[in-house]
N, C-alpha and C positions, 0 to 999 in steps of 0.2 A: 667792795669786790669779794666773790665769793671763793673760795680753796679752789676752785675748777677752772674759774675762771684767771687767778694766779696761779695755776701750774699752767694756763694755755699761755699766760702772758710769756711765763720764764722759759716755754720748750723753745725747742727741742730734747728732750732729756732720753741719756744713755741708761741712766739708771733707773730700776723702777721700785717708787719708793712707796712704802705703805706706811701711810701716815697717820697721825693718833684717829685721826676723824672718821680715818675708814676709806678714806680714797687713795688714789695711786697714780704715780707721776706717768709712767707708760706702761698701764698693763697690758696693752696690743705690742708688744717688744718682740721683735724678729727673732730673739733667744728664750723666748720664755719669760719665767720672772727673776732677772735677771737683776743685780746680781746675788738675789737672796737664795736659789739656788747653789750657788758656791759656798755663801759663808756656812748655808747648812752643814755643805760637807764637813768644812774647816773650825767652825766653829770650838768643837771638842777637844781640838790640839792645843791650843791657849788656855792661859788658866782665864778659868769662869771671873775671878775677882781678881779686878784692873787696878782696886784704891792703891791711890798713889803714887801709879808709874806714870811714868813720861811715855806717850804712844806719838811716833811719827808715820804721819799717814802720806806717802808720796803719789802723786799723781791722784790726790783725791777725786776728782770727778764733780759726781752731784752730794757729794758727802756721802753714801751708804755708808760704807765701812767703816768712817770717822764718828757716826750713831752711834752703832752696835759696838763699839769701842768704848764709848763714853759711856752708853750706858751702863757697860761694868765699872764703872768707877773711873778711869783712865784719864787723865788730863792730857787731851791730844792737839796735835799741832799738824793741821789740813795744809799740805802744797799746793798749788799746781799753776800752770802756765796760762791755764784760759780764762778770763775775765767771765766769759759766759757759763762755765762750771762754777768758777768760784761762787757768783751770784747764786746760783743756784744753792749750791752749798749752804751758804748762810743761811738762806730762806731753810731750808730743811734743817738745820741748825735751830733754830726758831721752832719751826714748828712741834719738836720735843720737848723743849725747853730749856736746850743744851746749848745757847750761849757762850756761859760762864767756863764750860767742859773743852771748847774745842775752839780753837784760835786759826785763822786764815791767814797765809801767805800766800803771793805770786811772785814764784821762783821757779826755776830751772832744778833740777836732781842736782847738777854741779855747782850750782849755787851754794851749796850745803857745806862745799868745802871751806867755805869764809864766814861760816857760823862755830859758834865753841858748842854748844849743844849735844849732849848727847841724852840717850832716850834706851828705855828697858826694853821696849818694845819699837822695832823697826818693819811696817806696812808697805810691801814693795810688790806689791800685784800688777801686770796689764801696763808697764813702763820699761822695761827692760829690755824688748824687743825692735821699741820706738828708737831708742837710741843711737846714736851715729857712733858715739865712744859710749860702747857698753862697759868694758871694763875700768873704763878710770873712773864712771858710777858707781861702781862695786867695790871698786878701791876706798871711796870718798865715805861711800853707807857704811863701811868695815868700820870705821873710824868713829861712826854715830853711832852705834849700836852695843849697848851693855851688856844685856843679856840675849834676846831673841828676836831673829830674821823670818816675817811670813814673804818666801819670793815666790812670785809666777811667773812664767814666760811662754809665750808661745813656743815652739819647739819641736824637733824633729822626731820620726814617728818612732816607736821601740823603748825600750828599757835594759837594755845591753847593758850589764856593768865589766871593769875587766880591771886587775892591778896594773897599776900605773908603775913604770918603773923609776928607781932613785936616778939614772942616766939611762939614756937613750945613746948606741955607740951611734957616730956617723952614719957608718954606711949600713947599719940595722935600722934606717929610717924606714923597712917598709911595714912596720911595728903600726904608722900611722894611718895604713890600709884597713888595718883591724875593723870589724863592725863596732866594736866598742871604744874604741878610740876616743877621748874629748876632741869634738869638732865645731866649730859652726859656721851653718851654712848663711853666707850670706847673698841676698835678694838682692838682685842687682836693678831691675824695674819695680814689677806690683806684687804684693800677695794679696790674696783677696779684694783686688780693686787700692787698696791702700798705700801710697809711694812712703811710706813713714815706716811700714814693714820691713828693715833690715837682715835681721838676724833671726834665723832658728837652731841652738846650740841642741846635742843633742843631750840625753838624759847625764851620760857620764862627765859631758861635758860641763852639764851644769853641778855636780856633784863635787868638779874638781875644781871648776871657779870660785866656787864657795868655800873648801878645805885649802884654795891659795890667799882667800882674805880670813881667815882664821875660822873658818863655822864648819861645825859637822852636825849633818843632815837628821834631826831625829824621828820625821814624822816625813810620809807624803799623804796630805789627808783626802788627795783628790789628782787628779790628772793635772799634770802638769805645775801644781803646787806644794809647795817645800816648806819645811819649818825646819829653821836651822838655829843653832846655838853657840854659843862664844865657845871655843875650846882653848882651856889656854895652853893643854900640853901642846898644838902645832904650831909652829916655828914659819909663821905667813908671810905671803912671797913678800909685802908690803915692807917689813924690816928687813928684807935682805936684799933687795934688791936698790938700784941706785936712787936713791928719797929724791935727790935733786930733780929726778924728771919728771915723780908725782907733784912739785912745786913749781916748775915751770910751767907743765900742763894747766896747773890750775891757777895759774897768773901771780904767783908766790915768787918773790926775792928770796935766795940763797941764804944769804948771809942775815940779813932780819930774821929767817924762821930759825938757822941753825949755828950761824957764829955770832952774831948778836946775842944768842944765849949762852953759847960757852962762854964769850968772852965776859960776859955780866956773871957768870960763876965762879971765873977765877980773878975777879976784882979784888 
């Protein structure tokens, strides 16, 4: 069978991949050449040379991003939910000869929180908006991530920033009128035809979700994408706030994650 005739076998393909051969999965793509346009943009925010980080690639697709990852060096670990992406995935996988480089899962984002793994690099583009519980996502990635966060999200229109205050008095809630305000707007039928479309947070919004799982923002290399980094001087909402209901939420016993350990400390 020839390369044309397995890309026709495996489509429909979201991504369009240009592959060693010279051909491409969907160069007729409703976006252009998609997603190789983006990573151009983004590309220069990352360092060039990946050898021997951990890269977690969420929501992989048809593997683009998981490629151009590995082939800076990067031992990466490809997500994602659809049996028919992942396939895909593999196959392009294969056809670079990156295998060895890049590992497939099918998992859920929250899945993540019942792995110990963590990784230098965390791949979070084109996932974040799908989501039903955006933020216990973000809560779960805070926790996978060493050093640095590539997040995208669909999003609301502007780039408004504004100081956030240390408290908000009661009846000065109408602070949260502000155009810059952290807000998100959530879709209650379609966006663009799509019922999966929840959430369009806006710019500040997203600036401030990321500074309450510890990251501050150091790059936007592109519309609507972030490059974020561990910051340890912030004090993230994740430790201060009540743990037990990020364990609950995510199917966790109390006592196994947190007295089960004291009490084996003070044996």
């Amino acid at each position: 069978m020839s390369i044309e005739e397995e890309i026709q076998k495996l489509g429909p393909w979201f991504h369009n991949i240009h592959l060693p051969d010279g051909s491409s999965t969907a160069p007729n793509h409703f976006l252009g050449d998609f997603p190789a346009f983006k990573w151009n943009n983004i590309k220069d925010a990352i360092p060039e040379d990946l050898t021997g980080c951990k890269v977690l690639d969420i929501g992989c697709n048809a593997g683009f991003y998981s490629v151009e990852l590995a082939k800076r060096g990067a031992k990466v670990t490809a997500i994602d939910l659809d049996e028919h992406y992942l396939k895909q995935a593999k196959w392009t996988a294969k056809q670079f000869g990156l295998e060895d480089k890049i590992s497939f899962r099918k998992m859920q984002v929250y899945d993540l929180a019942h792995t110990d793994e963590q990784y230098d690099l965390v791949w979070f583009m084109g996932v974040f908006y799908h989501l039903r519980y955006p933020m216990l996502a973000l809560d779960i990635i805070a926790q996978k991530v060493k050093k640095m966060l590539v997040f995208q999200t669909l999003s609301m229109p502007g780039k408004d920033e504004m100081e956030i205050p240390e408290d908000i008095d009661f009846h000065g809630r109408d602070i949260m009128q502000k155009p810059a305000y952290p807000v998100m707007a959530f879709i209650e039928k379609r966006l663009a035809g799509d019922p999966t479309n929840w959430w369009a947070p806006n710019h500040q919004a997203i600036i401030s979700m990321l500074r309450s799982c510890g990251f501050s923002v150091t790059a936007m290399p592109e519309d609507e994408t972030y490059v974020a980094v561990k910051d340890k001087s912030l004090i993230t909402d994740f430790n201060t706030w009540n743990y037990s209901e990020y364990l609950s939420a995510t199917g966790k016993n109390w006592y196994e994650e947190i007295g089960l350990k004291t009490k084996n400390k003070n044996v």
